[in-house]
Structures are given as structure tokens and as C-alpha cells.
N, CA, C and O atoms as a Maestro MAE file, in Angstrom:
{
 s_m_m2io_version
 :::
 2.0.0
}

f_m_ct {
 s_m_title
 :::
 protein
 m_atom[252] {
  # First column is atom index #
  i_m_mmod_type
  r_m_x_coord
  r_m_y_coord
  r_m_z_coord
  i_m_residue_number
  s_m_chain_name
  s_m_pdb_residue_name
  s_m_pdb_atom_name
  i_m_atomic_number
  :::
  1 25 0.847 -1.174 0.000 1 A "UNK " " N  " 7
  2 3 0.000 0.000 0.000 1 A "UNK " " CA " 6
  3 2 0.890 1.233 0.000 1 A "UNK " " C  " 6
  4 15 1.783 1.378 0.834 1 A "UNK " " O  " 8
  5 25 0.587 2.243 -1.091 2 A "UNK " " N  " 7
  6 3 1.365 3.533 -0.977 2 A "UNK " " CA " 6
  7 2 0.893 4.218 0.006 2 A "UNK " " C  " 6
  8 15 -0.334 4.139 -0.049 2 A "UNK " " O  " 8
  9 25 1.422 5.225 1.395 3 A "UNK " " N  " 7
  10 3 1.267 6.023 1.935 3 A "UNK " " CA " 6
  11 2 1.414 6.767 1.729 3 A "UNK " " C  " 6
  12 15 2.385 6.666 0.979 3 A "UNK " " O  " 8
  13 25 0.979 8.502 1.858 4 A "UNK " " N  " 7
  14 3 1.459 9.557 1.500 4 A "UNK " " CA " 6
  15 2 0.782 10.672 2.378 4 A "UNK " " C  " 6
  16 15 -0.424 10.627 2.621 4 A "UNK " " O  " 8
  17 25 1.565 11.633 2.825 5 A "UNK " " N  " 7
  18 3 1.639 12.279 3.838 5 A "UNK " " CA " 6
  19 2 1.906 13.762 3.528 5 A "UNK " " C  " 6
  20 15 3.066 14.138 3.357 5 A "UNK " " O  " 8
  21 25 0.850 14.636 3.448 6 A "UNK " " N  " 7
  22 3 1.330 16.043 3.053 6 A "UNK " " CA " 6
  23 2 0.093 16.754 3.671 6 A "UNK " " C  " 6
  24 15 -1.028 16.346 3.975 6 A "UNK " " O  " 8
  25 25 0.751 18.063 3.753 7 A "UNK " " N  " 7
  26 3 0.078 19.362 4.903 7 A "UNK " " CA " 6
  27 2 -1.169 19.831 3.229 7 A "UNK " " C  " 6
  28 15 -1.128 19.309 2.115 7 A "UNK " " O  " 8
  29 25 -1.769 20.544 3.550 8 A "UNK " " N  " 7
  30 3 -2.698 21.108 2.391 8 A "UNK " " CA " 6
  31 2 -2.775 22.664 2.290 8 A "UNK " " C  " 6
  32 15 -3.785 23.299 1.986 8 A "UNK " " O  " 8
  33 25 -1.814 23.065 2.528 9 A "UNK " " N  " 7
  34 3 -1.676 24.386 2.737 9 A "UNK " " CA " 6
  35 2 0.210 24.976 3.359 9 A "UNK " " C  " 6
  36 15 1.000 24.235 3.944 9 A "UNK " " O  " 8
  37 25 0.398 26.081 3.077 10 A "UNK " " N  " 7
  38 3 2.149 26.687 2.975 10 A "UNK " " CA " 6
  39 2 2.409 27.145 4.848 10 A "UNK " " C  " 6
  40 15 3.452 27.404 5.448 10 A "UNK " " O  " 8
  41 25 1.015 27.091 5.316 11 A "UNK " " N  " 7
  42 3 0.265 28.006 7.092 11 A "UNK " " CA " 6
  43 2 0.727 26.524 8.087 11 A "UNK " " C  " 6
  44 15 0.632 25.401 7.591 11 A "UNK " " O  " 8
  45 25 1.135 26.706 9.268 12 A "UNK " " N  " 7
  46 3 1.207 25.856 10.123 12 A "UNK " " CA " 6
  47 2 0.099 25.297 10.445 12 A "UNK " " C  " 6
  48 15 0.019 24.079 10.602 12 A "UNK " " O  " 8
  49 25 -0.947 26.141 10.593 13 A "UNK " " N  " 7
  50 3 -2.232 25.519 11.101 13 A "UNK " " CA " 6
  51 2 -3.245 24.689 9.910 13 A "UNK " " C  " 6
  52 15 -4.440 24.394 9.930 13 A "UNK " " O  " 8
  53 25 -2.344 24.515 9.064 14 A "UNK " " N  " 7
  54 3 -3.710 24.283 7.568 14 A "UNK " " CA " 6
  55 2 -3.752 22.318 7.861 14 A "UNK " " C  " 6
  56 15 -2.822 21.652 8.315 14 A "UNK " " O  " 8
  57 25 -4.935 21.876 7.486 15 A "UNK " " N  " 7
  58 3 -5.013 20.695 7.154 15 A "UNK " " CA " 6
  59 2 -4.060 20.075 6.958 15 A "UNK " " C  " 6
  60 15 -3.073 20.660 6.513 15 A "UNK " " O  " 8
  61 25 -4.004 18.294 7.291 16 A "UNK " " N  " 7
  62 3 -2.639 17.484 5.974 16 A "UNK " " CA " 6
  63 2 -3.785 15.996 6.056 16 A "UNK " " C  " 6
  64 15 -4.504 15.494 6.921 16 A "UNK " " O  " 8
  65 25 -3.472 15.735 4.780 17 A "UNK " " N  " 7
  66 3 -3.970 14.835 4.203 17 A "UNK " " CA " 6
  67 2 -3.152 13.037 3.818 17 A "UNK " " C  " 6
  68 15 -2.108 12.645 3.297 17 A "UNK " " O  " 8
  69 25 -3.810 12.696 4.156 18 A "UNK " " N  " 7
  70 3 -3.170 10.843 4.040 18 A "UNK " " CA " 6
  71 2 -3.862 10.086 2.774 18 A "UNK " " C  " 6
  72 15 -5.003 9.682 2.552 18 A "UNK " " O  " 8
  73 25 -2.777 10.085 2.131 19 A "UNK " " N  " 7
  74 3 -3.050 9.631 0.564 19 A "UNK " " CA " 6
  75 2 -3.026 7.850 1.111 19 A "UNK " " C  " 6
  76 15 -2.145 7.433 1.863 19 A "UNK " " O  " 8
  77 25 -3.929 7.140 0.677 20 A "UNK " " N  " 7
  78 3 -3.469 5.742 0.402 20 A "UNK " " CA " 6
  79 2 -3.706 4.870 -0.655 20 A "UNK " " C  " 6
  80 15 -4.657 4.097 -0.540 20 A "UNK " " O  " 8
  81 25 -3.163 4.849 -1.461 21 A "UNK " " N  " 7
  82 3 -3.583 4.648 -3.004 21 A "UNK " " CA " 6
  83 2 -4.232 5.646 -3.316 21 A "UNK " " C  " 6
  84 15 -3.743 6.770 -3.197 21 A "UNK " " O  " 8
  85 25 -5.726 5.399 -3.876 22 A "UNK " " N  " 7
  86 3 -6.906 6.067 -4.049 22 A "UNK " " CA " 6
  87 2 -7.773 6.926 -2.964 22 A "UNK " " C  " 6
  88 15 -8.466 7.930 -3.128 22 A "UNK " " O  " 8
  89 25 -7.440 6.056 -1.637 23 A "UNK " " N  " 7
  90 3 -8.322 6.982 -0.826 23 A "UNK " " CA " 6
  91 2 -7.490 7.916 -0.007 23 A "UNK " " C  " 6
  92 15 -6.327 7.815 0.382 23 A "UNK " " O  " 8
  93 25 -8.456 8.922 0.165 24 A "UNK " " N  " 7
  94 3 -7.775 10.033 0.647 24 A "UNK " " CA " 6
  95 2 -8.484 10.826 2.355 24 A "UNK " " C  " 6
  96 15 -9.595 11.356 2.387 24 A "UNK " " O  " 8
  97 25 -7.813 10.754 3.257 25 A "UNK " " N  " 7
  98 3 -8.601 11.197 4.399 25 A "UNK " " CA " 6
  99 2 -7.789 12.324 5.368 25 A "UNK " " C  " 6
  100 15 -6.778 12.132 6.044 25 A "UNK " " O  " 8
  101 25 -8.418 13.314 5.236 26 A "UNK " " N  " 7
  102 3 -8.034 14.841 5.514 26 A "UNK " " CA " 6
  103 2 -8.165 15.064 7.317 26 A "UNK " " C  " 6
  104 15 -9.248 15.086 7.902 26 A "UNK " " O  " 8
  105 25 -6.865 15.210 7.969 27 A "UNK " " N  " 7
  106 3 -7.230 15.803 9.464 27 A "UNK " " CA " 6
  107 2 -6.879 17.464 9.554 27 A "UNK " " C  " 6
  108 15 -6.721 18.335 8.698 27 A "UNK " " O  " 8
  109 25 -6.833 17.440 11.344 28 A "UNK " " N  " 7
  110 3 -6.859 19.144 11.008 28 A "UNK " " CA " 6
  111 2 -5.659 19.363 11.371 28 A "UNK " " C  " 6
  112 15 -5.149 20.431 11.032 28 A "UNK " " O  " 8
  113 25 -4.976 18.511 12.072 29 A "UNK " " N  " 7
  114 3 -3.352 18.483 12.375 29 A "UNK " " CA " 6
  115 2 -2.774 17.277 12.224 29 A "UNK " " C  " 6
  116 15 -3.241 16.183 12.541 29 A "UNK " " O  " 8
  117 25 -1.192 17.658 11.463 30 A "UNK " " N  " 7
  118 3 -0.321 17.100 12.074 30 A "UNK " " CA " 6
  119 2 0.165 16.057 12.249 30 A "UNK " " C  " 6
  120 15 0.816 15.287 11.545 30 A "UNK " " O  " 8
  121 25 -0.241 16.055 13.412 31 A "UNK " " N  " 7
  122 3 0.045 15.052 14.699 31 A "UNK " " CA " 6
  123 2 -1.300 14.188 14.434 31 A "UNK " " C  " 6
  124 15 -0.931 13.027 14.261 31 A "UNK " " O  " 8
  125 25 -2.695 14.279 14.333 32 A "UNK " " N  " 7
  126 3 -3.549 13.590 13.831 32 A "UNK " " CA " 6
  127 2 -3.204 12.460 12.744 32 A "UNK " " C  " 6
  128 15 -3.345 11.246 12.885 32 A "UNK " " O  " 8
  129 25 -2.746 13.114 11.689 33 A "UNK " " N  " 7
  130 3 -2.697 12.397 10.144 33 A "UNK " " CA " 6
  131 2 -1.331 11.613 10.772 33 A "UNK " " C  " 6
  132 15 -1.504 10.395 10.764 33 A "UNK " " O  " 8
  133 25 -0.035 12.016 11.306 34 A "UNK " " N  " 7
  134 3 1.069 10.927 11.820 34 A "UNK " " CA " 6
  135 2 0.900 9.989 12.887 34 A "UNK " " C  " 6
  136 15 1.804 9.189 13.128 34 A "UNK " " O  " 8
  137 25 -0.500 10.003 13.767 35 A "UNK " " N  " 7
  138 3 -0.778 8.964 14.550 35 A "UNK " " CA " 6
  139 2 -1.505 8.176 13.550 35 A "UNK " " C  " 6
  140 15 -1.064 7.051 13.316 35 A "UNK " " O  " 8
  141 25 -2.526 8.574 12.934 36 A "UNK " " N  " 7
  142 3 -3.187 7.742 11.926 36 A "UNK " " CA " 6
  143 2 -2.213 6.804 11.218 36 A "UNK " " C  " 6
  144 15 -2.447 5.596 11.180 36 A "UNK " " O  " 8
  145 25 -1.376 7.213 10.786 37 A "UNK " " N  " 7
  146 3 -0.305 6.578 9.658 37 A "UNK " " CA " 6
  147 2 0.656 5.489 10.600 37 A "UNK " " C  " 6
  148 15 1.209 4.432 10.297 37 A "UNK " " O  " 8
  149 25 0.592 6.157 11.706 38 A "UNK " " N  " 7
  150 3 1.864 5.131 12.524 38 A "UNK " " CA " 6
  151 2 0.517 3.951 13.168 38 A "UNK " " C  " 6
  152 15 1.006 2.832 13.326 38 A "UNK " " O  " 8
  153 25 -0.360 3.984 13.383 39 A "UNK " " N  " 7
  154 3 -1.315 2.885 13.316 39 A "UNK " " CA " 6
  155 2 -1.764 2.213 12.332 39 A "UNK " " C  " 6
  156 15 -2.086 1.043 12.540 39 A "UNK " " O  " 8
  157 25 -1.885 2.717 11.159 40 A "UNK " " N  " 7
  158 3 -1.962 1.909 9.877 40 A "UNK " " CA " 6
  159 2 -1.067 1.144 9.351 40 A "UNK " " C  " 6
  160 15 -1.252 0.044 8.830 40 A "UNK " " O  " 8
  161 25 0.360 1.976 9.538 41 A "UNK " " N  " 7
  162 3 1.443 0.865 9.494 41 A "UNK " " CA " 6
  163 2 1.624 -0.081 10.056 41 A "UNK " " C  " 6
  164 15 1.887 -1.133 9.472 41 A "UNK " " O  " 8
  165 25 1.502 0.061 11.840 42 A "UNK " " N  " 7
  166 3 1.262 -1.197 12.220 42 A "UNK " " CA " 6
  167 2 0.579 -2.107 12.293 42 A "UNK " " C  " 6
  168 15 0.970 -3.174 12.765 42 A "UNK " " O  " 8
  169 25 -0.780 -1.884 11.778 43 A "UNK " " N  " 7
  170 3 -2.012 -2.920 11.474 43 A "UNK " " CA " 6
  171 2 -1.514 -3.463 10.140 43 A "UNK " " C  " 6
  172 15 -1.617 -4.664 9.890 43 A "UNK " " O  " 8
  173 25 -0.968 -2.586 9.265 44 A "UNK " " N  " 7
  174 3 -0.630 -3.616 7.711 44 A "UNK " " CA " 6
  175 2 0.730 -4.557 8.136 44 A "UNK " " C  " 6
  176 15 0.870 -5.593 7.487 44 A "UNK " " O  " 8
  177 25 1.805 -4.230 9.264 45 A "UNK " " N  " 7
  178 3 2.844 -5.046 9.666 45 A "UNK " " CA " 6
  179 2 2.370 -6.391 10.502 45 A "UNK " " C  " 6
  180 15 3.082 -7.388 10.382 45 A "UNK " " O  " 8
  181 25 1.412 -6.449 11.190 46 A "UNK " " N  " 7
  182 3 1.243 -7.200 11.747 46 A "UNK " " CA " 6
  183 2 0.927 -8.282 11.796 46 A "UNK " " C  " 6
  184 15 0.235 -8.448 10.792 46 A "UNK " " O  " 8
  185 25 1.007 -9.603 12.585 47 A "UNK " " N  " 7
  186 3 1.057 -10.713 11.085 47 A "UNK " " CA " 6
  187 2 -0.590 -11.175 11.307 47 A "UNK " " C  " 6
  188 15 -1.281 -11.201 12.325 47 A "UNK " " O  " 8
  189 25 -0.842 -11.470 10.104 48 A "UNK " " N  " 7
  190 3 -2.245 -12.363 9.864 48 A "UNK " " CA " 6
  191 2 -2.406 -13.649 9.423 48 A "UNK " " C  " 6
  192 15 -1.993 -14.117 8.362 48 A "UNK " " O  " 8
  193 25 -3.165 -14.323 10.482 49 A "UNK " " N  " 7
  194 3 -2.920 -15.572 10.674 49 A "UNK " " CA " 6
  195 2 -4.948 -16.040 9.765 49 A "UNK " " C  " 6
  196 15 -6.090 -15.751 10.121 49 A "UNK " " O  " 8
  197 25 -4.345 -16.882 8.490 50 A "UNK " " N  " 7
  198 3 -5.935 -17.046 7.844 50 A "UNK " " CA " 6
  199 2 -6.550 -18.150 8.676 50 A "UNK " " C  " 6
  200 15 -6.008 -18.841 9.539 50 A "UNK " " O  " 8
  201 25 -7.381 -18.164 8.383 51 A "UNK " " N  " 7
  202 3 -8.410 -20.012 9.366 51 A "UNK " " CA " 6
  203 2 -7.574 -20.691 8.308 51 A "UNK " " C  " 6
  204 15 -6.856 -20.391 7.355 51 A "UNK " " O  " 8
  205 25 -8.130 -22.009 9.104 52 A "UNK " " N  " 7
  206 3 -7.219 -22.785 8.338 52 A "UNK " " CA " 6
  207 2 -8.212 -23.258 7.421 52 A "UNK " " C  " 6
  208 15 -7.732 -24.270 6.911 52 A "UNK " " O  " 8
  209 25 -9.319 -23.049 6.965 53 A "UNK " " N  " 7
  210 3 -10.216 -23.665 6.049 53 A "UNK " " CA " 6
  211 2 -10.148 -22.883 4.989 53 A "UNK " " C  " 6
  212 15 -11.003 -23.003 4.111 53 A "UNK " " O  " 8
  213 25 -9.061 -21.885 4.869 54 A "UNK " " N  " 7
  214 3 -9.260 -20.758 3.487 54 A "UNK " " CA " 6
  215 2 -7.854 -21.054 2.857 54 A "UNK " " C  " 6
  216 15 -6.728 -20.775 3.269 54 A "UNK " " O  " 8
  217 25 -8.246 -21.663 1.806 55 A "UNK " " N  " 7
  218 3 -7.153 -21.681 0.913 55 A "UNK " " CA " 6
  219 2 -6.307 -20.133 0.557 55 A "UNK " " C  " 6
  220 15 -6.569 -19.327 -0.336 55 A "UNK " " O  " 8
  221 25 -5.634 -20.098 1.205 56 A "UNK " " N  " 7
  222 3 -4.706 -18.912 0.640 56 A "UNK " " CA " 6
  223 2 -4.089 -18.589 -1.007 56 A "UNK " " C  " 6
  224 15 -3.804 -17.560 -1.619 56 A "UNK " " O  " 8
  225 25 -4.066 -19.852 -1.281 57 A "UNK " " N  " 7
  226 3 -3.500 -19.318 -2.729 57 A "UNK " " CA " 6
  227 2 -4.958 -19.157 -3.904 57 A "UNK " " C  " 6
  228 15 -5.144 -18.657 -5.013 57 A "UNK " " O  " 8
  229 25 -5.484 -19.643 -3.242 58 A "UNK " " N  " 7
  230 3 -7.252 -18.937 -4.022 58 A "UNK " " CA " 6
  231 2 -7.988 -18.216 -3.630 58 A "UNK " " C  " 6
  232 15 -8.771 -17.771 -4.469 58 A "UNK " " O  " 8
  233 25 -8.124 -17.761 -2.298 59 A "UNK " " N  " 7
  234 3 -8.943 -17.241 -1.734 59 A "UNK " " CA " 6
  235 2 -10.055 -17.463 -1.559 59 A "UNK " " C  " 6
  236 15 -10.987 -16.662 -1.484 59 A "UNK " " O  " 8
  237 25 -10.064 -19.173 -1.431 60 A "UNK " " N  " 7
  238 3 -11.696 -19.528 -1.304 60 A "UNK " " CA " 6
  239 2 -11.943 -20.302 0.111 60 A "UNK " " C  " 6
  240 15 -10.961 -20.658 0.762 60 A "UNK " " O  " 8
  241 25 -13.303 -20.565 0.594 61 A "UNK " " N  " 7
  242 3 -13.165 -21.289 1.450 61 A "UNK " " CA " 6
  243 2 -13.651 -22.629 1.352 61 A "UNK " " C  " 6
  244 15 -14.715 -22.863 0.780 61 A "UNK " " O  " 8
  245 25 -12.893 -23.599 1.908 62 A "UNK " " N  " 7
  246 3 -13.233 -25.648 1.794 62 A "UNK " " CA " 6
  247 2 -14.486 -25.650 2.486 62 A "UNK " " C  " 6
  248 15 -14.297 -24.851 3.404 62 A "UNK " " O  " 8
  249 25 -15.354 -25.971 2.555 63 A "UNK " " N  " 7
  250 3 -16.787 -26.669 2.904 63 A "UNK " " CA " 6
  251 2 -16.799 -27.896 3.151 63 A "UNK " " C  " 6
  252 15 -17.859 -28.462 3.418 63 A "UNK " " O  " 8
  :::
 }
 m_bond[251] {
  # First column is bond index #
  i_m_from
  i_m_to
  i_m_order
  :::
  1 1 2 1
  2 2 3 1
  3 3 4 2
  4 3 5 1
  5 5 6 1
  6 6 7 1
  7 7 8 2
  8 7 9 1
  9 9 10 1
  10 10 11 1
  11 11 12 2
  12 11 13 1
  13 13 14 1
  14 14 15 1
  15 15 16 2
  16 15 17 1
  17 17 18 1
  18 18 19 1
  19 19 20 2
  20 19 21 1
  21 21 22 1
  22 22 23 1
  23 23 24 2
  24 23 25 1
  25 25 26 1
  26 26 27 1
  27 27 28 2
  28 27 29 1
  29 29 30 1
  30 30 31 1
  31 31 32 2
  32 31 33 1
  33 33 34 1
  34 34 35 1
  35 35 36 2
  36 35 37 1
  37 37 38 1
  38 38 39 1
  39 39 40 2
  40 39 41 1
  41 41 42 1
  42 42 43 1
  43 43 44 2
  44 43 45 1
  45 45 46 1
  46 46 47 1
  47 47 48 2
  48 47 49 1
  49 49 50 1
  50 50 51 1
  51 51 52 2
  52 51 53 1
  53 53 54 1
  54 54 55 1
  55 55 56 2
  56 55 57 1
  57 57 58 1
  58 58 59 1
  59 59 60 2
  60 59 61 1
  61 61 62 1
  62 62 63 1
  63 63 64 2
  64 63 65 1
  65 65 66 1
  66 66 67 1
  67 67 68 2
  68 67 69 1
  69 69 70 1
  70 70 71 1
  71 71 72 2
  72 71 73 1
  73 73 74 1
  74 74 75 1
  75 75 76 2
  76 75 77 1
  77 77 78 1
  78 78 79 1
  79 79 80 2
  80 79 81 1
  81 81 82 1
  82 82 83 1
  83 83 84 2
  84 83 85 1
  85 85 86 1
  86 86 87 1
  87 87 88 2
  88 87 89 1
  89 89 90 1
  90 90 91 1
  91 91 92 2
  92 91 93 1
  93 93 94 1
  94 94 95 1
  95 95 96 2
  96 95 97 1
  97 97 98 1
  98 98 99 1
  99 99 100 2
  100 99 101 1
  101 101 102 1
  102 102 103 1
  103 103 104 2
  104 103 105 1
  105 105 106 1
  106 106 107 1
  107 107 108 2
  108 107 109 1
  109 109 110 1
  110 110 111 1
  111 111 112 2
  112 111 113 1
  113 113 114 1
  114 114 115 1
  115 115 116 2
  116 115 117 1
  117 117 118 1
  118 118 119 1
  119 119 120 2
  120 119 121 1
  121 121 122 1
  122 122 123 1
  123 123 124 2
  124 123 125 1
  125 125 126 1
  126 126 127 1
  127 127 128 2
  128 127 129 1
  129 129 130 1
  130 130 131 1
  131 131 132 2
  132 131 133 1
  133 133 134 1
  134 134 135 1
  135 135 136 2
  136 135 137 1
  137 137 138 1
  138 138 139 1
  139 139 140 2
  140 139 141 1
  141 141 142 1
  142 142 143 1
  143 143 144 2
  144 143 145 1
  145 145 146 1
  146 146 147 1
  147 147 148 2
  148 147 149 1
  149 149 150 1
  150 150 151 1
  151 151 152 2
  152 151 153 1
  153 153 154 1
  154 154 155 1
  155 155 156 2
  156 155 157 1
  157 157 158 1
  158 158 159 1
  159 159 160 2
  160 159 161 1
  161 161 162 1
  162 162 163 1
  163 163 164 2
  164 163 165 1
  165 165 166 1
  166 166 167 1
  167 167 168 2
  168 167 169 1
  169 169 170 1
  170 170 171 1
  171 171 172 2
  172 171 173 1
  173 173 174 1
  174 174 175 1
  175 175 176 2
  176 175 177 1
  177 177 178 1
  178 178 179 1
  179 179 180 2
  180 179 181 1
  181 181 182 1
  182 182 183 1
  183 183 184 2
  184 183 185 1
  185 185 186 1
  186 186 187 1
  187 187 188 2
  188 187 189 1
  189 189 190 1
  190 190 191 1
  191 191 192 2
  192 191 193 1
  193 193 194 1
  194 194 195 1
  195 195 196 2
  196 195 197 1
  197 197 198 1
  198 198 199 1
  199 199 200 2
  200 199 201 1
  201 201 202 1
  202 202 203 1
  203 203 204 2
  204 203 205 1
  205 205 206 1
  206 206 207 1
  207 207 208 2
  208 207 209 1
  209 209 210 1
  210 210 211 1
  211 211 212 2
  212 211 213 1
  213 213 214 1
  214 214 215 1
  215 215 216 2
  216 215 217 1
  217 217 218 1
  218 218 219 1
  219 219 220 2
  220 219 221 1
  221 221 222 1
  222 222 223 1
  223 223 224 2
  224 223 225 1
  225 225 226 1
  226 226 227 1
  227 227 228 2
  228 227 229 1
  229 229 230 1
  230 230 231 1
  231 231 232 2
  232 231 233 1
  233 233 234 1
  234 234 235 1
  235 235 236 2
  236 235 237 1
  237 237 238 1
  238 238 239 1
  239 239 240 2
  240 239 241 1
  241 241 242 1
  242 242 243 1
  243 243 244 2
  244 243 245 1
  245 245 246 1
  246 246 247 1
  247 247 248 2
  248 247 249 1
  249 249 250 1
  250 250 251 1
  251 251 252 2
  :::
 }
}
């Protein structure tokens, strides 16, 4: 997943926005949009463990 991280304005106080691919979600600081991002990173790092009834290389599930 691309991240992307930029203020929306040249003003200390202006918006910054978190690009991720396609979607886009606007805070009012900062420090908002870099906690967001440092939690998203760690939810996409973290490991995921599938059931064991889902074929991973198809993405289907055995019945």
C-alpha cells in the first residue's frame, strides 16, 4: 500500500492529508494524520494468521 503524507496548505495551522492509493482522508493536524499513519502501518505489519479452512492461494473457502 502507498502512503502519503502532506500538509494542504504553505500556514502551520492548515489541514494534511493521508493519501493511500486512491483513498484520501483529511485531518486538522499534524500530529492527527502521523498517529493515523503510525497505526496503519502497524495494522498492515502485523502478522495475519488465515483459518485454516481458506485456501490462501485462491482465496476460497473448503466446505
Amino acid at each position: 500500500m502507498n502512503i502519503q503524507l502532506q500538509p494542504l496548505g504553505p500556514h502551520e495551522d492548515t489541514n494534511w492529508q493521508v493519501r493511500m492509493n486512491e483513498h484520501v482522508i483529511t485531518f486538522r493536524t499534524e500530529r492527527q494524520a502521523r498517529a493515523f499513519v503510525a497505526t496503519l502501518e502497524a495494522r498492515l505489519a502485523a502478522p495475519h494468521v488465515l483459518p485454516p479452512d481458506l485456501d490462501a492461494t485462491r482465496g476460497e473457502r473448503h466446505v
